[in-house]
FIDORO-555211 format. One line per 8 residues: number of its first residue (from 1); their letters; for each residue x, y, z of C-alpha. Coordinates in steps of 0.25 Angstrom, whole numbers, plus 5000, padded with zeros to 4 digits. Each point is the difference from the previous one (the first is absolute). Example, Ala and Ser with C-alpha at 12.3 -4.5 7.8 and 13.67 -1.06 7.14 Angstrom:
1) as) 5049,4982,5031 | 5006,5014,4998;
end
This chain:
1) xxxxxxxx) 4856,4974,5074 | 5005,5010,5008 | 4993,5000,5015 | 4998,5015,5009 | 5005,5000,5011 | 5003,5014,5007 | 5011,4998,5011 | 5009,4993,4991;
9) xxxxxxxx) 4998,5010,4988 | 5003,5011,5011 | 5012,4995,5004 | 5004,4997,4985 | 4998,5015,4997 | 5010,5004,5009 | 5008,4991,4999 | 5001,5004,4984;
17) xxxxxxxx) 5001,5016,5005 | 5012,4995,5010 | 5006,4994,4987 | 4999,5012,4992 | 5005,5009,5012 | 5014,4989,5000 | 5000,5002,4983 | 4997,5017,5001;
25) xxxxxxxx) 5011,5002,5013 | 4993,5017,5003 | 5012,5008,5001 | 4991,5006,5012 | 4988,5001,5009 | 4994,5010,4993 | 5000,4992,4987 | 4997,4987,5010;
33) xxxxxxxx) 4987,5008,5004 | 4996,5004,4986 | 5000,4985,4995 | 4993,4995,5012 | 4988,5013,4999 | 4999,4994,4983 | 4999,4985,5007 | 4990,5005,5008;
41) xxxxxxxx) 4991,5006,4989 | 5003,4989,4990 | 4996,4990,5012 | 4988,5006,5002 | 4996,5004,4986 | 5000,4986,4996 | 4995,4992,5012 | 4987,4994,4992;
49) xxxxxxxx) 5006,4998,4988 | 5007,4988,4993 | 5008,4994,4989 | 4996,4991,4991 | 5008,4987,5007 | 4992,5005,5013 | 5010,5007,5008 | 4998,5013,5007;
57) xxxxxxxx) 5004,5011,4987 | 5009,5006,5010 | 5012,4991,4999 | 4998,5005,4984 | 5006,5015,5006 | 5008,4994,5009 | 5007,4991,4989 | 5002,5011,4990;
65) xxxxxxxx) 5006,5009,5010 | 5009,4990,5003 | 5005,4997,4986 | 5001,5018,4997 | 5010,5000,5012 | 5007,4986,4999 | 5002,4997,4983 | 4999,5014,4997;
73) xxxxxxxx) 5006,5007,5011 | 4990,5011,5002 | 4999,5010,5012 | 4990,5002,5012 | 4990,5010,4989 | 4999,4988,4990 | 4997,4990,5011 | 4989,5008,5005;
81) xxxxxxxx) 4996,5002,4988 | 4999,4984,4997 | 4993,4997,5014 | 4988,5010,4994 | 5001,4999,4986 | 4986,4992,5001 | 4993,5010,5010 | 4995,5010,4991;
89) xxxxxxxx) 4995,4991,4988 | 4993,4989,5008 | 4995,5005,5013 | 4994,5013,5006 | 5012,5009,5003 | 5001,5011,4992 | 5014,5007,4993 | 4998,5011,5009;
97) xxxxxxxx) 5000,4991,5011 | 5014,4997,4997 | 5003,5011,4997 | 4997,5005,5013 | 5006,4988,5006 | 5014,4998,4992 | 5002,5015,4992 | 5000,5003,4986;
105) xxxxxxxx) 5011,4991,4995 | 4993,4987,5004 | 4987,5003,4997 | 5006,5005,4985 | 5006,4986,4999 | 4987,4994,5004 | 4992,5006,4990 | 5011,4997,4990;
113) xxxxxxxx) 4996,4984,5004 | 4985,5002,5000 | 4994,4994,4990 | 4991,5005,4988 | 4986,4999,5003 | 4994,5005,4988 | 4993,4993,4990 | 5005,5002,4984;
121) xxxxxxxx) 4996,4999,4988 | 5002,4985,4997 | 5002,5001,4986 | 5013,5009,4999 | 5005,5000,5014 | 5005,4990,5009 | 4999,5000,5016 | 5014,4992,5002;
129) xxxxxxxx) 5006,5011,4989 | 4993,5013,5009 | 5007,4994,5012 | 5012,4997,4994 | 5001,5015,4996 | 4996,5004,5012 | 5010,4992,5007 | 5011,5007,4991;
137) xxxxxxxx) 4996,5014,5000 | 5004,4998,5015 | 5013,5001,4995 | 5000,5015,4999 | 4997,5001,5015 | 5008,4988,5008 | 5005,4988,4993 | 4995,4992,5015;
145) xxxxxxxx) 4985,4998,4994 | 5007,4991,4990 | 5009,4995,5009 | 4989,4994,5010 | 4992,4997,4989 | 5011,4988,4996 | 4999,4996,5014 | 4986,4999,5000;
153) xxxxxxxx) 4999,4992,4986 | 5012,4990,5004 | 4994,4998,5014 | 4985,4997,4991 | 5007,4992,4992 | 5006,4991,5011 | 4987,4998,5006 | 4990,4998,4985;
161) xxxxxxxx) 4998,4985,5003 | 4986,5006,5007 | 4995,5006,4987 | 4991,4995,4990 | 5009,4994,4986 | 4995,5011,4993 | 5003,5010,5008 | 5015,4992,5004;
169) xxxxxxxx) 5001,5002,4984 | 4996,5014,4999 | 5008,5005,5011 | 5013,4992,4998 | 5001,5005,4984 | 4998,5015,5006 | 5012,4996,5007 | 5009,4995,4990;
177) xxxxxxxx) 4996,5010,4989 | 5001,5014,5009 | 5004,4997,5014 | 5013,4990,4997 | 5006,5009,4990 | 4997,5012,5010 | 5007,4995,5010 | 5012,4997,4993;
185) xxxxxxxx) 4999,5013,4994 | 5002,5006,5016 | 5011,4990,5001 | 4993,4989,5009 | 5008,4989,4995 | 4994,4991,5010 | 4985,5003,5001 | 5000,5000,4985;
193) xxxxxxxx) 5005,4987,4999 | 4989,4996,5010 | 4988,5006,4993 | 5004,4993,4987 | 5002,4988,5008 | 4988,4999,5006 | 4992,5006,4987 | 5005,4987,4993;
201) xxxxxxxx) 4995,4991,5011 | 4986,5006,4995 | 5001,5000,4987 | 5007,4988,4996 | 4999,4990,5013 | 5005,4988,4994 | 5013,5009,4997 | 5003,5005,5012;
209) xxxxxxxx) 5000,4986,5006 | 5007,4995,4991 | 5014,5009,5000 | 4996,5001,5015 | 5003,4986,5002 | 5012,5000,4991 | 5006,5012,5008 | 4999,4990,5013;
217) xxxxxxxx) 5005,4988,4994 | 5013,5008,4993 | 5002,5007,5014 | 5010,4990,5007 | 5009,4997,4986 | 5002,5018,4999 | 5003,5002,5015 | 5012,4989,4997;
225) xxxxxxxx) 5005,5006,4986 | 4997,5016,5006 | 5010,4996,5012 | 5011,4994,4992 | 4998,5011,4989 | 5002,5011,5011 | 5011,4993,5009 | 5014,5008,4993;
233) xxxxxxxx) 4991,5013,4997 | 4998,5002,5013 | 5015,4993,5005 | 5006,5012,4991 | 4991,5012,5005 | 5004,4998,5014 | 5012,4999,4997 | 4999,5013,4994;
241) xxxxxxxx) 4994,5005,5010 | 4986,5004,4993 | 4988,4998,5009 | 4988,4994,4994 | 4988,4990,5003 | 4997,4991,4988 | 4984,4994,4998 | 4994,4994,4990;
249) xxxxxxxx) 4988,5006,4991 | 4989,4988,4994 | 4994,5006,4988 | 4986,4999,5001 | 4988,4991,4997 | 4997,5010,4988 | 5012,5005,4997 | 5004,4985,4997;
257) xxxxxxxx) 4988,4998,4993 | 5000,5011,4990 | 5013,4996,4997 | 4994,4987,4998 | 4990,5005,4988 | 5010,5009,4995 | 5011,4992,4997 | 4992,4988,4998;
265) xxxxxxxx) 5010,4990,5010 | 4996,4991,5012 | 5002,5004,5014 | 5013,4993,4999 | 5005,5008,4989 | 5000,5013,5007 | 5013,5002,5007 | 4997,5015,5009;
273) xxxxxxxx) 4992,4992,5009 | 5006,5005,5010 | 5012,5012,5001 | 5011,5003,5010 | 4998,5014,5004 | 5013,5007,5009 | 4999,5011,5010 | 5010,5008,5003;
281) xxxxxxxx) 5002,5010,5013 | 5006,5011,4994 | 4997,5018,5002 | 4994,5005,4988 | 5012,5008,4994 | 5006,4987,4996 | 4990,4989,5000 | 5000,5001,4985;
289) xxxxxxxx) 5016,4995,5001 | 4997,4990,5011 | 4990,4994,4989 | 5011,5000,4988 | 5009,4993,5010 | 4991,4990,5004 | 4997,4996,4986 | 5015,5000,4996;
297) xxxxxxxx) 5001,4989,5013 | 4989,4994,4991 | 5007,4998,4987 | 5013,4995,5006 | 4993,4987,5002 | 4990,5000,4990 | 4999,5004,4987 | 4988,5009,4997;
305) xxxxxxxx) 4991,5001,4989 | 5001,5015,4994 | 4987,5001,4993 | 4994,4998,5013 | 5008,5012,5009 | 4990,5008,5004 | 5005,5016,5005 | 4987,5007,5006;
313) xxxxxxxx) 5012,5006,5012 | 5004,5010,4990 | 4986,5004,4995 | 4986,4994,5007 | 4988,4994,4998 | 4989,5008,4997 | 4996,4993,5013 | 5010,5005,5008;
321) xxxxxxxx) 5008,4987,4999 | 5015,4999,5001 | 5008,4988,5000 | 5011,4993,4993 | 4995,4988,4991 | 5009,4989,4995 | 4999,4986,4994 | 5011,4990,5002;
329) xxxxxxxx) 5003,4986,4997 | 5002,4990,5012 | 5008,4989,5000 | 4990,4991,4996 | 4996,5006,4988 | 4988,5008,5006 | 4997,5015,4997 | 4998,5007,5014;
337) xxxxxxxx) 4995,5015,5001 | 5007,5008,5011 | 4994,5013,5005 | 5010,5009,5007 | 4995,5014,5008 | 5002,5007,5013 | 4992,5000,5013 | 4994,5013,4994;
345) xxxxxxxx) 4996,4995,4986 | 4994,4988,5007 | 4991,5008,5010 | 4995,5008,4986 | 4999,4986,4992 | 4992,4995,5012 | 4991,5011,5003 | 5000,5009,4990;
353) xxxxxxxx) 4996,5014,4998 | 4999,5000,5017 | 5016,4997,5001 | 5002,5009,4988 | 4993,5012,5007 | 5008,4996,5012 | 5013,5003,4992 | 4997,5010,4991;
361) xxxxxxxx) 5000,5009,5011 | 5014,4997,5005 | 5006,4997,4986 | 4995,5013,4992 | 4997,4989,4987 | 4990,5000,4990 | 4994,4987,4997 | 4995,4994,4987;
369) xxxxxxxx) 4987,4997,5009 | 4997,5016,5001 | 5000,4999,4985 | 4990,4990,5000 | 4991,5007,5012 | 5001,5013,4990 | 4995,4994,4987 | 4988,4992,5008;
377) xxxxxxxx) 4997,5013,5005 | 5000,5004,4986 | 4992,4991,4996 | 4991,5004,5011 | 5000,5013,4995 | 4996,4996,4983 | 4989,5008,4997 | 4994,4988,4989;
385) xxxxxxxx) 5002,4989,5011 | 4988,4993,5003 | 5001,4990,5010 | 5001,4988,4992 | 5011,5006,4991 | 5006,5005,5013 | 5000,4985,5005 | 5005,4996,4985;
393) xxxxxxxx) 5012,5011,4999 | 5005,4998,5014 | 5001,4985,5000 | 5010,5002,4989 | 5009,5007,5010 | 4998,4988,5010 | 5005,4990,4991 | 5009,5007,4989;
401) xxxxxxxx) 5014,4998,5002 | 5007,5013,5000 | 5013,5006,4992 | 5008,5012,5004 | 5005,5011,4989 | 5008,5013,4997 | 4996,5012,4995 | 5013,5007,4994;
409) xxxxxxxx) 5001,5009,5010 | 5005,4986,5008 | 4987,5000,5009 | 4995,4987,5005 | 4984,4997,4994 | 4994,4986,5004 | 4990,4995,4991 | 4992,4988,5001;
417) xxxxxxxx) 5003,4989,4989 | 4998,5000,4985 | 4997,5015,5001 | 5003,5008,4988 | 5007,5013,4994 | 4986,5007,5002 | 4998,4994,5016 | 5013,5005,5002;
425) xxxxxxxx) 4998,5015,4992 | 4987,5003,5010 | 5007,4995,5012 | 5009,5011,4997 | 4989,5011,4997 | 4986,4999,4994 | 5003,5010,4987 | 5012,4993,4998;
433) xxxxxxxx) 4992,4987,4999 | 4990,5006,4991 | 5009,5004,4990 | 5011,4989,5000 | 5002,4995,4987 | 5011,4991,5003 | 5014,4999,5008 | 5015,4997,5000;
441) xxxxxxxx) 5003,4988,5011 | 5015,4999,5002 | 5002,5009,4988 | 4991,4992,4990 | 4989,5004,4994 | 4987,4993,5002 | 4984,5003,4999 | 4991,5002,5010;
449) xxxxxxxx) 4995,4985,5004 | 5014,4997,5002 | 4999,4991,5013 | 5012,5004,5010 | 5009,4992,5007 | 5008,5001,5013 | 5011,5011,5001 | 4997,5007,4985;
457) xxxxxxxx) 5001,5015,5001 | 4989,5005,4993 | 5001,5015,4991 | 4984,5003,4996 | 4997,5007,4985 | 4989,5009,5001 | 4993,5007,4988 | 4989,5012,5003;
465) xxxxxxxx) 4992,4992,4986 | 4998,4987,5009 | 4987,4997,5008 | 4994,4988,5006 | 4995,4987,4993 | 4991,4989,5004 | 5011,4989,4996 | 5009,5006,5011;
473) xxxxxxxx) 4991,4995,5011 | 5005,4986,4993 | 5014,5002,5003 | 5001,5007,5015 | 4997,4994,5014 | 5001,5009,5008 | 4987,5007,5008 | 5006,5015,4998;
481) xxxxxxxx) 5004,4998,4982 | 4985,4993,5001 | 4992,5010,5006 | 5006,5012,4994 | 5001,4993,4984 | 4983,4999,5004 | 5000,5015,5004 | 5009,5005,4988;
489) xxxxxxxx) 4990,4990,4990 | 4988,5006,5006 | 5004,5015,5000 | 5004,4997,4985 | 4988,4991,4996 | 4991,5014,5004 | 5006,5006,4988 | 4996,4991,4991;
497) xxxxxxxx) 4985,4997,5007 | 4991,5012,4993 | 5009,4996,4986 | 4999,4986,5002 | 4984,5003,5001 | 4997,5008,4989 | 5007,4990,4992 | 4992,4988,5005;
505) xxxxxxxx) 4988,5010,4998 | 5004,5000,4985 | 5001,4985,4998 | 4987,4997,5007 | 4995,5011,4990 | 5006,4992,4987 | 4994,4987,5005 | 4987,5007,5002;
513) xxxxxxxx) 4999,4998,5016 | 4994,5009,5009 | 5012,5005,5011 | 4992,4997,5013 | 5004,4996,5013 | 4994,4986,4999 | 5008,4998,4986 | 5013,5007,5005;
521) xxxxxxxx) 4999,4990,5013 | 4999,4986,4991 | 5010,5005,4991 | 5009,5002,5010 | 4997,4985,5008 | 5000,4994,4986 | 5015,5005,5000 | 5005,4996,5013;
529) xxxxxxxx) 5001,5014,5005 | 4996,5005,5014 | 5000,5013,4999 | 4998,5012,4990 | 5011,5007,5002 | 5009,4986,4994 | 4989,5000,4988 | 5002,5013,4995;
537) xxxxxxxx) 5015,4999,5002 | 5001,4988,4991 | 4990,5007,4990 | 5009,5012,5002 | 5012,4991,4994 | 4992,4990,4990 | 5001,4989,5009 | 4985,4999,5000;
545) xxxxxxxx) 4993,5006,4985 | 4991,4996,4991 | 5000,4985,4997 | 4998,5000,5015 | 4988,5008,5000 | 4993,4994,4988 | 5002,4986,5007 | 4993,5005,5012;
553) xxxxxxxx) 4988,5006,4990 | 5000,4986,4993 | 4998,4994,5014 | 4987,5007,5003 | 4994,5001,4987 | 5002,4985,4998 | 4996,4993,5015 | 5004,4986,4995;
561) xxxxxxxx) 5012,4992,5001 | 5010,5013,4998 | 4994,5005,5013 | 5003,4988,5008 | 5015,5002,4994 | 4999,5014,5007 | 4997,4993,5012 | 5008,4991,4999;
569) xxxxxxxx) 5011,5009,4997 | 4999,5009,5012 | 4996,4989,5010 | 5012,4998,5010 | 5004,4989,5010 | 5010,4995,5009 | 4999,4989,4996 | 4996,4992,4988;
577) xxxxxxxx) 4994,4985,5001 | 5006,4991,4989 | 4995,4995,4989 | 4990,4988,5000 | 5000,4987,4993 | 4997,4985,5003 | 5010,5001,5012 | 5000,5016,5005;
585) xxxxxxxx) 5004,5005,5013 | 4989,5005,5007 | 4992,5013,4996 | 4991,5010,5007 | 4989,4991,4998 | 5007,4987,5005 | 5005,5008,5012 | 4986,5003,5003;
593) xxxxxxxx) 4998,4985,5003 | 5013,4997,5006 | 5000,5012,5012 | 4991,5005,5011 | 5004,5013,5008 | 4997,5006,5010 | 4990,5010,4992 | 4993,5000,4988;
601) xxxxxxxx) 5007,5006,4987 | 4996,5000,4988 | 5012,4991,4992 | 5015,4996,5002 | 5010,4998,4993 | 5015,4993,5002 | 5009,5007,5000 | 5013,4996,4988;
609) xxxxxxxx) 5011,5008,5008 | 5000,4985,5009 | 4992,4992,4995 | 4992,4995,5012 | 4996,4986,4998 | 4992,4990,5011 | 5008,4997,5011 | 5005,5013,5003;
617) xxxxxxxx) 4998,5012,5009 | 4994,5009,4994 | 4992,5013,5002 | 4991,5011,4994 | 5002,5015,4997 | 4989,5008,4999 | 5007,5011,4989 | 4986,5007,4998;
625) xxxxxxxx) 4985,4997,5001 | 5000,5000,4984 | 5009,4990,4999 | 5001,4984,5003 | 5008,4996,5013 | 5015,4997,4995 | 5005,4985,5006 | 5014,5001,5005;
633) xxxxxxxx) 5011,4991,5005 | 5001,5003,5014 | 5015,5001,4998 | 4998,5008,4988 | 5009,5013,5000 | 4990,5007,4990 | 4989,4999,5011 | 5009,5001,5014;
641) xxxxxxxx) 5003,5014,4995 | 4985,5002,4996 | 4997,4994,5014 | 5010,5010,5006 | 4990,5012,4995 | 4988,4994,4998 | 4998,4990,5011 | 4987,5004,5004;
649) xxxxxxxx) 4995,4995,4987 | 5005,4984,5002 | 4990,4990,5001 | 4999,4987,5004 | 5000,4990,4987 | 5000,4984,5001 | 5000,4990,4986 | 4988,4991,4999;
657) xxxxxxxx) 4999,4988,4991 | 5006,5001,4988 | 5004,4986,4995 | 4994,5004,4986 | 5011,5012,4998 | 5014,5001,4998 | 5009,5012,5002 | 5013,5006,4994;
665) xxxxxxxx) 5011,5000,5006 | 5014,4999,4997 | 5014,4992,5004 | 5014,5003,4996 | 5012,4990,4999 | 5016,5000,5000 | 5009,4990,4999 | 5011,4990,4992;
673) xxxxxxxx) 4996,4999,4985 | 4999,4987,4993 | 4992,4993,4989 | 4988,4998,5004 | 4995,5009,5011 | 4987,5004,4992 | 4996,4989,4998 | 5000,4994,5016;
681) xxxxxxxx) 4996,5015,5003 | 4987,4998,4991 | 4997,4987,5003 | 5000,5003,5015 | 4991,5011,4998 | 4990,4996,4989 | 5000,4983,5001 | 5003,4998,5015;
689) xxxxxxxx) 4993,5012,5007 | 4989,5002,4988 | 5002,5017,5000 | 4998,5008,4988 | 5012,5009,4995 | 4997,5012,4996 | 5014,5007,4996 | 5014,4992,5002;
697) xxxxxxxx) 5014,5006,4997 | 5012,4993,5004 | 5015,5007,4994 | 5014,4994,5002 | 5014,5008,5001 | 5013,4994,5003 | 4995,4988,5006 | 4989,5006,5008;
705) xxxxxxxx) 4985,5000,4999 | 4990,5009,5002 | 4985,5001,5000 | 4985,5003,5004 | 4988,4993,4998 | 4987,5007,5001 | 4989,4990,5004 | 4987,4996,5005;
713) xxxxxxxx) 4998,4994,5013 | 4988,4998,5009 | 5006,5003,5014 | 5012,5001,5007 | 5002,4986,5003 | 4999,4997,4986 | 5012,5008,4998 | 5009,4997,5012;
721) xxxxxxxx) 4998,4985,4994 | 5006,5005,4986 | 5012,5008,5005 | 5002,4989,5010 | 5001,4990,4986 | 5008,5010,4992 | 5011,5001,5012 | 5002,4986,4997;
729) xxxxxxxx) 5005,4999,4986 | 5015,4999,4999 | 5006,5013,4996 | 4989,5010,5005 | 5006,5009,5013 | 4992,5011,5003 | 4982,4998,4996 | 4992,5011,5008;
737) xxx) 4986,5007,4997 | 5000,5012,4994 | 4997,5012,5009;
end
């Protein structure tokens, strides 16, 4: 319990401010006065208030100005910005007072920070996704507002042990879905890395300790195999006379992890735990040189892996990255990853877009992260872009990798990954998109869903006959091909809306319907259309006709079993409980009696993408107040990135008693074949541990076996005992739980 006690938090307030003045270093006493005047406000501002641990909110400003000017190298602007990047949100001061106080530019940035205080419609909009838009749209003014944002969200995460679980989970899977991916889009290597770090320690504790705890007791054997790895590296550079520093990079708690459930190996199975990284002093007119010299040093002594040579010197990152990667093989049979840059590349790798506009400037470059900045702003910019398909488009340019084309002309065009001839053709111009009908890459003809790959040249084939199609929205991924394929589909869809209508008008007339709104409106929900524009498109190209309409006369002239098809039919869901028998997982009526949350609703129902059995974490969302609460996994992926746009609509849920019900879930195994796995297999699960199969398939290839069981189990324990059993037969490697 944290106890007041106002001379000691004054002397720890500036202490804190003295520590940011040592990390921000004022280039003069103007700027020295500026910061001290925002302390001052900021100081005052908050005096009464305080976080959730207790402490005085202030050391909150003081922290987040500390990290803008020490891990992302900001200037006196941003660190008065951060000092009163609270002000105007939580107490009585006013923009105009900062403005009138700090000018124009700080006060923009501040009401770039401000949060959104309105209330929106619940069903179609989400708050997170409103401020996440918002937060972006401040691109188009000073990348700064997102810059402190980071700042403040890191400095939040390192202090959410004070929040509510709830409110720890909501939080930390905002973080990994928008603001990691964010941050490593603005090249903050470091503060990326910690985000998603910390997010896991939330969402999947028992993880994060784990691999902590292995990092810690592995520590002492790398230091000793890093030092006799690096010992004739660095004999021959200085020899050569190349001045460098040489560190070591650990790959992260999350990092290690994904790579974990990826590849499906053990912690001791990863073998880039750690990477040498070399960094050299060297001018910028030849530091790309220096870096092919030191890895040639490199290669003399050990042999290098060339799948794994890695040249983002010669082009970037989207990110503003540069670097030479390599992967060699040590002495002892180890694969080691070595990271070579220049003092210049690491500032940019360390700090990002800061460092990068600190260079810019000098070097006259463009960087891949421009690019990126302008298509967000594109984004921004979509007219069809709601919030939520804002959120939805731009996260694909967080997490996409990217891959850089030609045009024939020999101009360079980066793309993000998987995109096709068509993504390509609107990057180039919107008309030349709308009428692609297919391409040559490297000479060779190929159609328009043709996904490109690194280095093609690509020739676009145009025809003035072609116009947009719904399946093309299948086969692009980028937010400018998206939004103007729906622009071209709905300026050629109100051709066809008063044909398509006097068509429909004719049908309903054969079928002896009346052609009324209320009609119109079933007929169109019975078909799984949202608007009319779509409906009389399809009926326009007899996609919808008559046996579509006589189905839906036949469902309102007979009420019985045909109309509970139709609603059957049309009725969607997220989604969908399992079937019962003797033995079902639980239903929405089961979970009735097994959770209590935080507020009445009207049902539940679990949720099949993880299959939440007793004895996990688990949560609710609130999709709609028509529909039941879904139950989640807590470190379910489906629902962190629901989380991340919804979180105000997470409730509390806890299990009850449920001795009499059993739930579905499944495990998979990998190992040695031989005679007689089944059968050890079976009788573990079915004699020994009593559970009902419900689907078993096990398949053997040169020697190996594979398999999944699907099963019921009452809870978590129940489970953990099972694979415990399976591990133990001879032959069986690898049993998980299926995720």
């Amino acid at each position: 319990m944290y106890v007041i006690d106002a001379e000691a938090e004054k002397k720890e307030i500036l202490k804190r401010y003295r520590g940011l003045l040592q990390v921000y270093k004022p280039k003069n006493q103007k700027d020295r006065k500026l910061v001290r005047r925002a302390f001052d406000v900021a100081v005052n501002a908050h005096r009464d208030m305080r976080r959730k641990s207790g402490e005085p909110y202030i050391y909150h400003p003081i922290s987040v100005a500390t990290i803008a000017a020490g891990e992302i190298g900001l200037g006196s602007t941003s660190v008065v910005c951060a000092l009163l990047h609270d002000v105007v949100e939580d107490t009585e001061y006013t923009l105009e007072d900062i403005r009138g106080w700090f000018g124009e530019k700080v006060a923009s940035i501040i009401d770039g920070l401000t949060k959104i205080k309105g209330i929106f419609d619940q069903q179609t909009t989400s708050i997170q996704a409103e401020n996440f838009k918002r937060l972006l749209i401040t691109l188009s003014d000073d990348v700064r507002v997102i810059l402190i944002k980071l700042a403040d969200r890191l400095h939040n995460m390192r202090t959410l042990d004070a929040m509510a679980t709830e409110k720890q989970l909501k939080i930390a899977s905002e973080t990994i879905y928008l603001y990691a991916p964010l941050a490593h889009r603005l090249g903050l290597h470091a503060i990326k890395s910690e985000l998603q770090d910390l997010a896991l320690k939330y969402i999947e504790p028992e993880v994060y300790v784990s691999i902590s705890n292995k990092l810690k007791e592995s520590e002492k054997g790398r230091t000793s195999f890093i030092n006799k790895f690096i010992f004739p590296i660095k004999k021959e550079l200085a020899g050569k006379g190349i001045k460098y520093k040489i560190s070591t990079r650990e790959k992260s708690i999350y990092s290690i992890w994904e790579k974990m459930k990826t590849k499906e190996v053990s912690f001791d199975e990863i073998y880039d735990i750690f990477a040498i990284r070399i960094i050299i002093d060297s001018p910028p007119e030849t530091e790309k040189a220096d870096c092919w010299k030191v890895y040639s040093v490199i290669t003399t002594h050990y042999h290098p892996n060339q799948n794994r040579l890695r040249d983002w010197i010669s082009i970037p990152k989207a990110n503003g990255y540069e670097a030479l990667h390599t992967t060699v093989m040590s002495h002892t049979g180890k694969w080691v990853e070595i990271q070579i840059r220049s003092q210049r590349m690491d500032e940019v790798a360390e700090k990002g877009y800061a460092a990068h506009w600190k260079y810019k400037s000098t070097m006259n470059f463009n960087s891949q992260i421009d690019n990126w900045l302008d298509r967000i702003r594109e984004m921004i910019e979509s007219p069809d872009a709601d919030a939520l398909s804002f959120v939805d488009d731009v996260k694909g340019y967080f997490f996409l990798d990217e891959i850089t084309v030609f045009t024939p002309q020999g101009e360079l065009r980066t793309l993000p990954a998987n995109s096709s001839v068509l993504d390509f053709a609107y990057a180039i111009h919107t008309e030349i998109g709308t009428t692609c009908v297919g391409a040559k890459v490297d000479k060779k003809l190929v159609p328009i869903n043709h996904i490109l790959k690194n280095g093609e040249q690509i020739e676009i084939i145009t025809s003035k006959n072609q116009v947009p199609k719904d399946e093309w929205l299948n086969f692009v991924v980028t937010t400018r091909a998206k939004s103007n394929i729906k622009l071209g589909l709905k300026k050629e869809k109100k051709k066809y809306f008063r044909p398509g209508k006097e068509k429909l008008e004719k049908l309903f007339q054969r079928s002896e319907l009346p052609f009324t709104h209320e009609n119109i409106r079933k007929f169109l929900r019975m078909n799984n259309f949202t608007n009319l524009e779509d409906l009389y498109f399809a009926v326009a190209h007899e996609r919808i006709g008559q046996k579509e309409v006589k189905f839906y006369a036949a469902s309102i002239a007979k009420p019985g079993w045909l109309n509970f098809m139709i609603r059957s039919k049309r009725k969607t869901q997220v989604t969908e409980p399992e079937a019962k028998d003797d033995e079902s997982p639980a239903g929405e009526e089961d979970a009735e009696k097994l959770m209590a949350a935080e507020k009445e609703h009207h049902g539940y129902e679990i949720s099949t993408c993880c299959k939440p059995i007793p004895g996990d974490e688990i949560m609710g969302l609130v999709i709609s107040d028509r529909k039941p609460i879904q139950i989640h996994r807590t470190k379910c992926s489906k629902a962190l990135e629901i989380i991340s746009t919804f979180g105000n609509r997470v409730v509390k849920i806890d299990w009850k008693n449920q001795e009499s019900i059993s739930f579905l879930a499944g495990i998979k195994i990998s190992g040695i074949d031989k005679m007689g796995m089944i059968s050890e297999v079976s009788k573990i699960i079915s004699n020994d541990l009593n559970l009902n199969i419900k689907s078993f398939h096990l398949e053997a290839k040169n020697g190996l076996t594979d398999g999944e069981i699907m099963l019921f189990v009452k809870d978590t324990d129940t489970l953990n005992s099972l694979l415990g059993n399976l591990k133990k037969i001879d032959g069986i490697k690898k049993v998980a739980r299926v995720d």
